[in-house]
C-alpha positions in Angstrom: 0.0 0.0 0.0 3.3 2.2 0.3 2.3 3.5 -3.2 -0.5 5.1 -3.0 -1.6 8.5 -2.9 -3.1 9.8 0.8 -5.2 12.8 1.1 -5.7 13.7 4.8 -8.6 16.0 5.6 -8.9 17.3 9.3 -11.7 18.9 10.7 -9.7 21.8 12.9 -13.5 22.6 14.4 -13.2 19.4 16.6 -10.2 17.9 16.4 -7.7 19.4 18.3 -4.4 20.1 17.2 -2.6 17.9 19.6 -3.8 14.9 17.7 -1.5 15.7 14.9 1.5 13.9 15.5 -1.2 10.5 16.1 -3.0 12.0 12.8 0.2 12.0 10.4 1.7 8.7 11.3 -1.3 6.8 10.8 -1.7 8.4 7.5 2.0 8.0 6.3 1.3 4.3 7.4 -1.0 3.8 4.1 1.0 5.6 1.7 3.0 8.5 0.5 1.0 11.5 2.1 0.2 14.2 -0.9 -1.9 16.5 0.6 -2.8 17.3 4.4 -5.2 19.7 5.0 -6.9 21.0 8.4 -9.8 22.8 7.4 -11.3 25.6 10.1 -14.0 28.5 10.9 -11.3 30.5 12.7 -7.6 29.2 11.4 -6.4 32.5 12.4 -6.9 31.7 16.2 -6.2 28.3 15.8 -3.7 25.8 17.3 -4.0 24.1 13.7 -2.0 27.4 12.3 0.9 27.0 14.5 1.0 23.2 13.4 3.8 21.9 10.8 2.9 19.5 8.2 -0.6 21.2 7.1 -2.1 23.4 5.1 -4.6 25.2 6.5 -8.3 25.9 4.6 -10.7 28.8 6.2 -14.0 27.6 5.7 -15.6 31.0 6.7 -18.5 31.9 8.7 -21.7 30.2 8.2 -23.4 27.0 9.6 -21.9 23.5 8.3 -19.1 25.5 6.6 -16.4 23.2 7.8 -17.8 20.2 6.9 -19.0 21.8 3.2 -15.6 22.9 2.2 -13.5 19.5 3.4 -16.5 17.6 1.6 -16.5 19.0 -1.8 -12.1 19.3 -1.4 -12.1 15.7 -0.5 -14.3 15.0 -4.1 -12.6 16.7 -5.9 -9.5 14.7 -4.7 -11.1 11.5 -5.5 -12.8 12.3 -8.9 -9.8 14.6 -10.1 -6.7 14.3 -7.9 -6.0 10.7 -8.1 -5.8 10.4 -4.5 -6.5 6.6 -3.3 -7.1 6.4 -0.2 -8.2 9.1 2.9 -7.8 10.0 6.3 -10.7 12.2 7.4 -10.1 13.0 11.2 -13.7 14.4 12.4 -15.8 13.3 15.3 -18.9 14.6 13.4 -21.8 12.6 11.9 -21.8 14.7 9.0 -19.1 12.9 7.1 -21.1 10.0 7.0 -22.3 10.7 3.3 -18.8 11.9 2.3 -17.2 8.4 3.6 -19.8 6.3 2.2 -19.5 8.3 -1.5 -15.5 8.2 -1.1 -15.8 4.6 -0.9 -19.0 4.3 -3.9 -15.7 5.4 -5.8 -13.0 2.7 -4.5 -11.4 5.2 -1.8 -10.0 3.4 1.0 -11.3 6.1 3.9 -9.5 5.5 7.6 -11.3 7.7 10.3 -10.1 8.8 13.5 -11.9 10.6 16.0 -12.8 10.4 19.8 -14.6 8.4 21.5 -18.3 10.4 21.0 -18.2 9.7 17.1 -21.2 8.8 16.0 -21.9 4.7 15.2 -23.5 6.0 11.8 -19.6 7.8 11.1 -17.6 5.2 12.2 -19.4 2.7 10.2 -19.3 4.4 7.3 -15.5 4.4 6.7 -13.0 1.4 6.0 -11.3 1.9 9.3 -11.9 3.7 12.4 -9.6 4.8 14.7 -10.4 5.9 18.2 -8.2 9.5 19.4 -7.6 9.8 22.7 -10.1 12.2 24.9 -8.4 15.6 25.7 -8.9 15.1 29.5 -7.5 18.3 31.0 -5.4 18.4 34.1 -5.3 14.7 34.0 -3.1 14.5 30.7 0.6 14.3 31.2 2.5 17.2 31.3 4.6 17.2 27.6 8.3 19.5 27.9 8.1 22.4 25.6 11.4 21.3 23.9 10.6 17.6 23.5 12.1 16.5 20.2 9.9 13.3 18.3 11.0 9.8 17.9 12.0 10.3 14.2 14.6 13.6 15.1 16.3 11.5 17.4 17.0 8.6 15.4 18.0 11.2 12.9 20.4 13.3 15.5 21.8 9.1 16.1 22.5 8.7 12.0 24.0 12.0 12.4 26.1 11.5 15.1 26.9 7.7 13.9 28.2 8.8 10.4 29.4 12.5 11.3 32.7 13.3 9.2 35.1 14.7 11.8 31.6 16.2 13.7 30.7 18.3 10.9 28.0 16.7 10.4 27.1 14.7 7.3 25.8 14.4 3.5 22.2 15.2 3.3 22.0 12.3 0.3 24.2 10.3 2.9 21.7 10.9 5.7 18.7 9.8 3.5 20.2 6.3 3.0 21.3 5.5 5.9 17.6 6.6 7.5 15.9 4.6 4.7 18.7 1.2 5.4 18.8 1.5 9.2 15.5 2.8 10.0 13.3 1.9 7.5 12.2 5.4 6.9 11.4 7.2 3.4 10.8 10.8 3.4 8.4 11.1 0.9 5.7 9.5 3.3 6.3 12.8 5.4 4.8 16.2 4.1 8.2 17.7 3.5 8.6 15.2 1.1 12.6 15.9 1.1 14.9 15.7 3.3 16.1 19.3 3.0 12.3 20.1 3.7 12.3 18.5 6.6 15.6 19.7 7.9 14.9 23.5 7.3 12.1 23.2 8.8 13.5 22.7 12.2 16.0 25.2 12.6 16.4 24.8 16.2 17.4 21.0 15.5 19.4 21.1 12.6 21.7 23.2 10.5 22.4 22.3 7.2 24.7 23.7 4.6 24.3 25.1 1.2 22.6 23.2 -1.7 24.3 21.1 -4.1 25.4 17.2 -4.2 28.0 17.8 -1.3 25.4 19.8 1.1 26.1 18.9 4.7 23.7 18.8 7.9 24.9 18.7 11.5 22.7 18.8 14.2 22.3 21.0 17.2 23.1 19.6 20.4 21.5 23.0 22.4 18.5 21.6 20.5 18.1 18.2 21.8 19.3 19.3 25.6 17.3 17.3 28.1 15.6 14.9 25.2 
């Protein structure tokens, strides 16, 4: 299934943003992930907006105008895009139309949503996969700097294969990740390694393009991880 194209669609009205991490790597899980979009009344005040690894869509003010705007995108994805397979993360029952039409038209659709997701939603979809509740106080505390499972093994292929630590080979680091860990970047929305490293400036620092471009990482960055 590592082939195929994966549209994720995330209602930003009721999902929260802290679900995104759980969101991606369940997505990247069936595929190479084209396009993920979190789709919102208010983006603008938004935890969404301050999330990497999404586009956001502002649906605008008006009744339903979330769920309007992800349903006719996600469509048009299907009948046009040549996306084949979907992860709509929504706890609403009014994606139970789009899911059932998605499949109608040989879409693989994997849910996820929390635990008061309708029986007529879940139902609908190939695959449903239960978030965890946003419980409050209860939830364990999560360190502001606390780097993700991928950027430490990463930082270890860094540090493993560093050239006299000056880092090493951008090219170099994308087959080592792909041999030792098993990990392709193209199944992550950066879909390049430079992407991905540019993206974290705090984590990484990488050199100037070209075939000899180097990264090393930042151990300030990774302090206490």
């Amino acid at each position: 299934m590592n082939n195929q194209r994966i549209a994720v669609m995330v209602d930003g009205d009721n999902i929260s943003a802290k679900h995104a991490a759980r969101i991606l790597s369940a997505s990247a899980a069936l595929g190479r992930v084209d396009v993920a979009r979190v789709y919102c009344a208010g983006c603008q005040s938004s935890d969404w907006l301050a999330t990497p690894g999404f586009r956001a869509m502002h649906s605008g003010a008006g009744k339903n105008a979330t769920d309007l705007l992800l349903s006719i995108d996600a469509m048009e994805l299907a009948l046009v895009g040549e996306i084949d397979a979907f992860v709509v993360a929504a706890s609403d029952r009014d994606y139970t139309h789009l899911a059932h039409r998605l499949r109608e038209h040989g879409r693989h659709v994997l849910a996820l949503g929390e635990d008061k997701t309708p029986e007529s939603f879940r139902l609908a979809c190939s695959a449903f996969v239960t978030l965890p509740c946003n419980t409050g106080s209860a939830a364990p505390a999560v360190k502001a700097n606390a780097v993700s499972e991928l950027d430490q093994k990463i930082r270890a292929v860094i540090a493993k294969h560093s050239t006299n630590g000056c880092g090493m080979k951008i090219e170099g680091l994308s087959a080592k990740m792909r041999s030792e860990h098993g990990t392709q970047i193209s199944n992550y929305p950066e879909k390049n390694w430079r992407g991905y490293l540019t993206a974290r400036p705090k984590l990484y620092e990488i050199g100037p393009r070209g075939p000899g471009a180097m990264v090393r990482f930042r151990p300030e960055g990774f302090a206490g991880n």
